[in-house]
C-alpha positions as CSV (number, residue, x, y, z in Angstrom):
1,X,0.0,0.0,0.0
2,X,1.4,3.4,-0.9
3,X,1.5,6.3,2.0
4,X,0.5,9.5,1.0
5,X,2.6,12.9,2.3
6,X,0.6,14.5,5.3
7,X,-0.2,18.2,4.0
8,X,-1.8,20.6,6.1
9,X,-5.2,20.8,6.1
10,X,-6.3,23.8,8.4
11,X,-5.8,26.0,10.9
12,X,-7.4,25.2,14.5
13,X,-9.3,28.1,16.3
14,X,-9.4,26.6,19.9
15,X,-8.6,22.9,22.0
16,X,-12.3,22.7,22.0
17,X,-12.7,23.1,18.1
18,X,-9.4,20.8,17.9
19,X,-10.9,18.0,20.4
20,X,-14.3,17.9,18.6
21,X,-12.6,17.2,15.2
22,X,-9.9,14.3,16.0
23,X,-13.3,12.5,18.0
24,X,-14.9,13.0,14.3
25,X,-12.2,12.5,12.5
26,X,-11.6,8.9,14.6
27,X,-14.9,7.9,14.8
28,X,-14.4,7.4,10.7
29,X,-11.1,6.4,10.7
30,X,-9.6,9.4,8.4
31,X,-6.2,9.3,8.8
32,X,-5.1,12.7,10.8
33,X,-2.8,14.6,12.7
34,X,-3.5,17.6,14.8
35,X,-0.1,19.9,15.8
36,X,-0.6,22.0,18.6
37,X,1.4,25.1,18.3
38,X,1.5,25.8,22.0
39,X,5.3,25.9,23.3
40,X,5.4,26.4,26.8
41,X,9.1,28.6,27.2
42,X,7.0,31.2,25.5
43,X,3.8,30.4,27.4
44,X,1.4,29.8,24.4
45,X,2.3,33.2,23.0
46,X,2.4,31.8,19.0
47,X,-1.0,30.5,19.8
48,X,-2.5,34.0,19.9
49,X,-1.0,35.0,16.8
50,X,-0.9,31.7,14.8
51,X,-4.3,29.7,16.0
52,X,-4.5,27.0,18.7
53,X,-2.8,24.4,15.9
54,X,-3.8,22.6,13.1
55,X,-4.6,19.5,11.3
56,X,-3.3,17.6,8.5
57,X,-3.4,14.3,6.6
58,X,-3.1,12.6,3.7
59,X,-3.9,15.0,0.5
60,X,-6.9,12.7,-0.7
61,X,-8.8,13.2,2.4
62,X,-8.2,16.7,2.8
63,X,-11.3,17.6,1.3
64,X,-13.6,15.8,3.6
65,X,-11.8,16.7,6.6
66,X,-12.1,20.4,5.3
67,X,-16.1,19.7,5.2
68,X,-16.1,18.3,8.4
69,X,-14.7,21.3,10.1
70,X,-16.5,23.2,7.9
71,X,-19.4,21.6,9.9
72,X,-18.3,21.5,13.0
73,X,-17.8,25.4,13.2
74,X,-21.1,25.7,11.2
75,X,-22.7,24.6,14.4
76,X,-20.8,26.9,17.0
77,X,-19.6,24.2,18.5
């Protein structure tokens, strides 16, 4: 079986937004990572000007896992 490169898929807004997804995104087994960009020597400072993290995967599921997210903030959660 061939392995894709994991591209980056989105930025995360929040833990919340980035918990909610990776429970999706497990749920159907879509092959994910999510990248916190906290760093604790500067005390979560590039979170404030970066987002909370972000997500990537393989590039042929990058569009569904745009959709879900898509949803997921569709819905305020």
């Amino acid at each position: 079986m061939k392995h894709e490169a994991y591209i980056k898929v989105d930025i995360l807004e929040s833990e919340i937004e980035a918990q909610l997804l990776d429970s999706v995104l497990n749920e159907r087994s879509i092959p994910h990572h999510i990248q916190s960009y906290h760093d604790t020597a500067y005390n979560g400072l590039f979170q404030t000007q970066k987002g909370w993290g972000h997500v990537s995967c393989p590039g042929s599921w990058s569009d569904e896992i745009k959709a879900i997210l898509s949803e997921i903030r569709s819905t305020g959660a």
